[in-house]
Structures are given as C-alpha cells and as structure tokens.
C-alpha positions in Angstrom: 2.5 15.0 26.0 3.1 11.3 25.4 6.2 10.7 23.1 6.4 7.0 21.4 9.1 5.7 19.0 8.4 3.2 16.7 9.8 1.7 13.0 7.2 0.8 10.2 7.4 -1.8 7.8 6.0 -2.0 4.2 6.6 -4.6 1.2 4.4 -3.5 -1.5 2.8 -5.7 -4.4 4.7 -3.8 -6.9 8.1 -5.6 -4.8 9.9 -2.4 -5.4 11.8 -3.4 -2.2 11.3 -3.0 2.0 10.3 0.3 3.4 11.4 0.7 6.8 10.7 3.9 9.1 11.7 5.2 12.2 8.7 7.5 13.4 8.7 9.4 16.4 4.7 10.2 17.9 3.8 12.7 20.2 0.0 12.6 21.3 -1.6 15.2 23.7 -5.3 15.1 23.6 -6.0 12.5 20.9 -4.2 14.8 19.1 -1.1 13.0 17.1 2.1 14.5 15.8 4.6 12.3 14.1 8.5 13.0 13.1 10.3 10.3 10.6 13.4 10.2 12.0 15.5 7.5 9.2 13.7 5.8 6.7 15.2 3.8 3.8 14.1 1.4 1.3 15.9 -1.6 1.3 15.5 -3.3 -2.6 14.9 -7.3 -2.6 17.9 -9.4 -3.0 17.3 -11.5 -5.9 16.5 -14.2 -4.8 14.0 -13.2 -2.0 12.4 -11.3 -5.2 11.8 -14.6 -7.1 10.7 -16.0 -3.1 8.1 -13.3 -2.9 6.7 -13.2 -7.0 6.4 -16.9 -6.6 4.8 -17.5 -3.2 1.4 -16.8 -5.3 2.0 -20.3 -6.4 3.3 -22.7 -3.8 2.1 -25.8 -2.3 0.9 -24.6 1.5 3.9 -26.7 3.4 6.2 -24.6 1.1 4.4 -21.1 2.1 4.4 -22.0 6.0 8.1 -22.5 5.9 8.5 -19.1 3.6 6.3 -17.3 5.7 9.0 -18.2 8.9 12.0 -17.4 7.1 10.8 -14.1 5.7 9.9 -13.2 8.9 13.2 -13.6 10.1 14.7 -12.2 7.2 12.7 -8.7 8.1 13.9 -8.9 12.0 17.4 -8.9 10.6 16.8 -6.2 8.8 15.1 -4.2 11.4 17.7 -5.2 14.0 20.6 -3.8 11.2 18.4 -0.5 10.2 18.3 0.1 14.4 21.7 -0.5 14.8 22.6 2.0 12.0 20.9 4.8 13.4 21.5 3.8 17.4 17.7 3.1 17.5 15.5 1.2 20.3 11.8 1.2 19.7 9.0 0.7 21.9 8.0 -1.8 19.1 7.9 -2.6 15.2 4.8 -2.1 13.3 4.5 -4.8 9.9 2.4 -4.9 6.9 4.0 -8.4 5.8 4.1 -9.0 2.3 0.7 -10.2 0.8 0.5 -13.3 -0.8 -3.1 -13.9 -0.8 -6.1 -11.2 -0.8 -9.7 -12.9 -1.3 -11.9 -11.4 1.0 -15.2 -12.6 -0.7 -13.7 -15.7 0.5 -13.2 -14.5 4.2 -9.2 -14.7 3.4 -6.2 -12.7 3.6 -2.8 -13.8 3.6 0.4 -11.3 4.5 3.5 -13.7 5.4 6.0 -12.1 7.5 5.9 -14.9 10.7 5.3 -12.1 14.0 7.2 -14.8 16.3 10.2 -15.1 14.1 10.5 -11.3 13.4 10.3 -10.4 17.0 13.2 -12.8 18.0 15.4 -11.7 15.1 15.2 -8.0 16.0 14.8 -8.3 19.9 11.9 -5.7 19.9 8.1 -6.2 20.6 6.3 -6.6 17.1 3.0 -5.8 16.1 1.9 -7.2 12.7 -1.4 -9.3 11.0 -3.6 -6.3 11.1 -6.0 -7.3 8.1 -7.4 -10.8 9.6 -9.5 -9.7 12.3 -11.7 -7.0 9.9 -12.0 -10.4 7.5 -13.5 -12.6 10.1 -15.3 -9.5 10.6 -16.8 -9.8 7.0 -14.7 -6.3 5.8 -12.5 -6.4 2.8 -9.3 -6.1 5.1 -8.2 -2.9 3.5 -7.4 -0.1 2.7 -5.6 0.4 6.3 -4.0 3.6 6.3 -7.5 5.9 6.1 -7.1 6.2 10.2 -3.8 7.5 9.1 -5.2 9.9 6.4 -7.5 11.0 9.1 -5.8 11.5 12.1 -2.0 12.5 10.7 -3.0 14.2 7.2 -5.9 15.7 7.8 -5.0 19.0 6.1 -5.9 17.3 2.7 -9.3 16.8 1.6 -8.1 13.3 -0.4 -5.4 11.3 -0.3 -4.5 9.5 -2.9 -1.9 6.3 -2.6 -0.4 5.2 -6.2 1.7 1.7 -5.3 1.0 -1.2 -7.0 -2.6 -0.9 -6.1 -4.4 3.1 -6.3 -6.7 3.7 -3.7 -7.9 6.9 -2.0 -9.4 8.0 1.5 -11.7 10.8 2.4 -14.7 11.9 5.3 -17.9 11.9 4.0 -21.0 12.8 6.6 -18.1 12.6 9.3 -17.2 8.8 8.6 -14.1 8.1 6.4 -14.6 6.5 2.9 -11.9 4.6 1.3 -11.3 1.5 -1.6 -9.3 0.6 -3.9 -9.6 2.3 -7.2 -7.1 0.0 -10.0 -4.2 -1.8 -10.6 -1.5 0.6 -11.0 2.2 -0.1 -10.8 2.2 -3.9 -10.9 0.8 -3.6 -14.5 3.2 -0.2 -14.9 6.3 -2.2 -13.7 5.3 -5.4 -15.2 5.1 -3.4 -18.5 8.4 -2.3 -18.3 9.8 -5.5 -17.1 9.6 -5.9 -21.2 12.0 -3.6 -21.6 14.5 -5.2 -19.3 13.6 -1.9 -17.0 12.3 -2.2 -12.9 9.9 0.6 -13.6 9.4 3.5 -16.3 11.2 6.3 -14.4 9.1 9.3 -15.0 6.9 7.8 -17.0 9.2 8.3 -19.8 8.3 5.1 -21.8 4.4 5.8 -21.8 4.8 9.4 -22.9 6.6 8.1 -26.1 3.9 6.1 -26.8 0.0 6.4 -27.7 -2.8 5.3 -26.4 -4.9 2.2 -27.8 -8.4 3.3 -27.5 -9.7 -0.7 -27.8 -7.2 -1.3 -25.0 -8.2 1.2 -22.9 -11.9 0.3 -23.4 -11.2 -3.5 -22.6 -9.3 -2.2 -19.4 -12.3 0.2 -18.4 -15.1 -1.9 -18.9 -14.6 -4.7 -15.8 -17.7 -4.7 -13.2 -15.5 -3.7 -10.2 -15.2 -0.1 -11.7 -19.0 0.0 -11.5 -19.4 -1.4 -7.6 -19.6 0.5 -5.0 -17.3 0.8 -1.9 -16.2 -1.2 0.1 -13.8 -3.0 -2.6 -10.5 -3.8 -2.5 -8.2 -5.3 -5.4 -5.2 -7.7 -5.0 -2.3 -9.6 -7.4 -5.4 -11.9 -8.6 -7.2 -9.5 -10.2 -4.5 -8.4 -12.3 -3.5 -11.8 -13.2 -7.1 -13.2 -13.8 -8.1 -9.7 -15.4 -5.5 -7.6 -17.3 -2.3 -9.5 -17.9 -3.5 -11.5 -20.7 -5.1 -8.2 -22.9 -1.4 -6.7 -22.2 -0.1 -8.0 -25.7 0.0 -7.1 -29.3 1.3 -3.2 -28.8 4.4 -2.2 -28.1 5.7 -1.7 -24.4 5.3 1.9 -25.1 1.7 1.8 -26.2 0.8 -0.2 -23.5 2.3 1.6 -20.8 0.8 5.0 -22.7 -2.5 2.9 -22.8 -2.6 1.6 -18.9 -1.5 5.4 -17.5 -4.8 6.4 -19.8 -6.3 3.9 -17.3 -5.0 4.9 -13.9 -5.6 8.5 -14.5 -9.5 8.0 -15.1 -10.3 5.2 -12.9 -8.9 8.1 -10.2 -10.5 11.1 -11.7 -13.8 9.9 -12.3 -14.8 8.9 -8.5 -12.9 12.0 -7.6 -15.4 14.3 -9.6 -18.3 13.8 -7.5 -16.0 15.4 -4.5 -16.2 18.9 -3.2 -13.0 20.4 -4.8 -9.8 20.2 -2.9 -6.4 19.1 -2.3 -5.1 15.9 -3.5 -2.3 14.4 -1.4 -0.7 11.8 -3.8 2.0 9.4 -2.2 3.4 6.1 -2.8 5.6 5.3 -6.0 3.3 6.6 -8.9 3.9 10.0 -7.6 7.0 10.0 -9.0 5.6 9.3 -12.1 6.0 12.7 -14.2 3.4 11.7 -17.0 1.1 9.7 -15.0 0.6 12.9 -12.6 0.3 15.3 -15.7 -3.0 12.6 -17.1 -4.5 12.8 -13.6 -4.1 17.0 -13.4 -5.5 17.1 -16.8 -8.8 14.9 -15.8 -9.5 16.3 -12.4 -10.6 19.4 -11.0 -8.7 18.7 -8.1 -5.2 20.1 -6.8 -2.9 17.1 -7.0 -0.2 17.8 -4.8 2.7 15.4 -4.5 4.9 16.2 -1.5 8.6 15.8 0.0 10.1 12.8 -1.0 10.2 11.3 2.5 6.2 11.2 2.4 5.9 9.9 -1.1 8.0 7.1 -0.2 7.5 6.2 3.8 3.7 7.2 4.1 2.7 3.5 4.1 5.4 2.1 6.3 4.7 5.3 8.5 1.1 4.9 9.0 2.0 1.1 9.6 4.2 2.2 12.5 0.7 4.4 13.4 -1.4 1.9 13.4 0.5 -0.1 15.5 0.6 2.6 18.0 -3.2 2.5 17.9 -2.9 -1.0 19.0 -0.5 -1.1 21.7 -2.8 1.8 22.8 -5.9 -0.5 22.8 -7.6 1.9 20.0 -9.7 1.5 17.3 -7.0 1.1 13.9 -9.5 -0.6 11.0 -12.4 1.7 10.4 -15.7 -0.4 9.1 -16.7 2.2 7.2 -13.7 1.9 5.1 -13.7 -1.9 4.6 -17.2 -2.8 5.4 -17.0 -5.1 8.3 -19.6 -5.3 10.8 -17.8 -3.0 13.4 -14.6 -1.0 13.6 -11.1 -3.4 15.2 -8.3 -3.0 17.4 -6.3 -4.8 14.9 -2.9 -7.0 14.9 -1.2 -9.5 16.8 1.7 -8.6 19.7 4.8 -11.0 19.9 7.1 -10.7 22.4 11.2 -11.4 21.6 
C-alpha cells in the first residue's frame, strides 16, 4: 500500500475565503483511500478580497503582477497552515483563484503564480490544471468528477453547490458532469444588500416569496437548454443575471433565486435512475435551499459531515494532484468535452 500526503488548495468564486487541506492517500490496486488530516478555511483579508473581486477588471500588466503576489500570498499561507500542524507534504495541489473562464474562446485564467507559491512554502506544487483540457478544445471543468468517481463512488450523484452548482455521475460507464447555475455568487451577492456575507441558513429567502416573472426571466436563458459539456463562470452572472436582480426586496430575491437553483438541479436530475445525492460545497448548509431541492427531486439528498461539505473541493484538488505526480489521467473528456482525456497541471520546484 502506497501512502501519499498532500494539502489542497481551493478559492472559490463565491470568495468565501481559502480552503486548505491536509489529505493523507493510501492506494493499493488503483484503489484510493484518503484521510483529511487538518483542514481550515482561512477568510480573505480585506483587502486581498477587493484584490480578487476586482482582478475581473484590470489592465493585463496589473493582473501579471497580482497573479505573482497572490501566489506568494498562498505559499505563506501553506507554509503557516504546515507549520501549525508539524506538516511536510510530498507536494501542494492548487486550484488558483479564477479570474477569467471563456472557454468558447479557448481561455481560462486561474492566478495563483506556481513558481512564486512553491518558493514561499518550500514544497513541490502542482497547480494550472484547466489549460491543457482548453487547448484541448474542453470546457476546462468541472475537475473534481475523477474525484466523484474514484473517492465517492458510493453515491450515485454528487452534487457541488459553491458559487457555481454542478453535478457528476457514470452514464454507460463514462462520467458525465457540467455545470448546472449560478448559485452562491448571486446568493451572497444578494445578501451583500443586507450588509450580510451570506444568508446563513437560508434564513433571508425563506422570509420572502417568490417572484414568478423573476424566476421565469432567470429560467428562460439558452444555456439551461444545451447540452453537456458546459461550464459557467463570473461572466455569465454579470452579463446575465445581475442586472434583472432589482426592483424586489433582498428577501424576494433571494426567495426567488433559491426557486432557481433548486430546479435548474432537479430537472436534469429527474431523467436519473433514483439514488443518493451527495451535496457538498457551501449551499449545503443552506437549510431552505436543501428543503426546495428535496421537495423537487425524487432523489435522496444527503448532505454529509461538515469536513466534506467544506474541504471536498480543496481535497479532490490535493487528488488530482496526486494523479499527476503519478503520471495519470486527472481531466476526463467526457466531462469537459475535449478531444482526449489529460494528465493535467504544471510541477514547480521550490
């Protein structure tokens, strides 16, 4: 049995803060096992908050410099969350941050320099792993689906509610996976009205009521009606949904965009053999949101221990980074619709 020790890093769109993860694999016959050892979420200093929301907008001489110092800003905090829990890793695993997803345009962007992250922590780093599937003509996402399959493969679906919801499942003994909606950027950004970082428990929406002319304007885009593989970044929120997000209160529109969420799951999810649901990432923590996806879906949602619902996505980073230290396929084309499955991410050296 081969053991490995790794940490994980994910910054989500919804900029709820760092996820970091120590994971421990063990891996006996292409078999894999994993342990999170630590894990914590480390929130955004203001100002690397205002950094991130506004990279979107930057002149590119401005982005190249951000993109060095954020990578050294997460080695130091790698460096600090090892020395915490007396940790040395064979290597560190990074998502980045995304500033930029336009893969009809043969362009992703996750800042997050590999170089400057790997000599502020000392350790080996493996990070860019959505570039390579681009060139390849795939959407660059969703990643974690190898994970889905190969570490949670008790659950027929999973189901990943961050700032973007997407889900992952085998079909004909390939996996399937997209992106389904916008979900906690618009939740957050809602509640941001309110002079609140996010509606805990979906309080706020269940006060309020749905619009039914906002909810139709919200359901009626063409990406709801294409077929897979799509994939959904900040720009479609901005271009799309921010601007119809007006003229209700906070509370109808959060009532009105949970409406949304919960069908643009359910409905792909009713032509699926019934099963378990594994729901992660921070909309399972949403009381009311999982109550409007039970009460549309035939399914068993089941939302697990808090360590999963919150470090599944910087653990499968730390995964898929073990795939590619290991030389082994990490980005399924089946998933993202390139024109053959990658051994994906670049290795920097301290």
């Amino acid at each position: 049995m081969r053991t490995t020790t790794a940490i994980g890093l994910m910054s989500g769109s919804s900029l709820d803060g760092l996820d970091i993860a120590l994971v421990r694999f063990q891996e006996e016959n292409d078999s894999y096992r994993f342990q999170i050892l630590e894990a914590e979420t480390l929130p955004y200093p203001d100002f690397w908050k205002v950094q991130l929301a506004e990279a979107f907008h930057k002149q590119p001489e401005d982005l190249r410099q951000l993109d060095k110092d954020y990578g050294k800003y997460l080695g130091e905090q790698v460096l600090a969350f090892a020395k915490k829990h007396n940790a040395t890793p064979d290597f560190v695993a990074s998502h980045g941050h995304t500033i930029f997803h336009r893969p009809e345009e043969h362009y992703t962007l996750q800042i997050g320099d590999g170089q400057e992250l790997a000599k502020a922590c000392g350790f080996t780093v493996v990070n860019d792993f959505r570039s390579e599937d681009v060139s390849k003509g795939g959407q660059g996402a969703p990643l974690v689906p190898i994970g889905d399959k190969l570490l949670f493969s008790d659950y027929e679906i999973c189901l990943n509610i961050g700032g973007i919801a997407n889900l992952s499942y085998d079909e004909d003994g390939k996996r399937i996976a997209y992106d389904l909606c916008i979900a906690n950027q618009a939740l957050n950004y809602l509640a941001n009205m309110n002079g609140l970082n996010y509606d805990k428990d979906g309080t706020l929406a269940r006060s309020g009521e749905v619009d039914m002319d906002l909810l139709k304007k919200l359901n009626r885009h063409p990406f709801y009606g294409q077929l897979p593989s799509k994939s959904l970044g900040r720009e479609f929120f901005e271009a799309n949904q921010i601007d119809v997000l007006k003229d209700l209160s906070v509370e109808d529109m959060l009532a009105t965009f949970v409406e949304h969420i919960a069908l643009q799951i359910a409905l792909p999810i009713s032509f699926l053999p019934k099963g378990k649901i594994l729901c992660t990432g921070g909309g399972a923590r949403n009381k009311f949101l999982i109550e409007r996806l039970q009460a549309r879906t035939k399914h068993e949602v089941v939302v697990p221990e808090k360590q999963i619902i919150d470090y599944k996505e910087a653990l499968i980073f730390a995964f898929l980074g073990l795939l590619r230290m290991e030389g082994k396929t990490n980005v399924l084309a089946s998933v993202t619709g390139a024109e053959s499955d990658s051994c994906s991410g670049r290795i920097w050296k301290p």
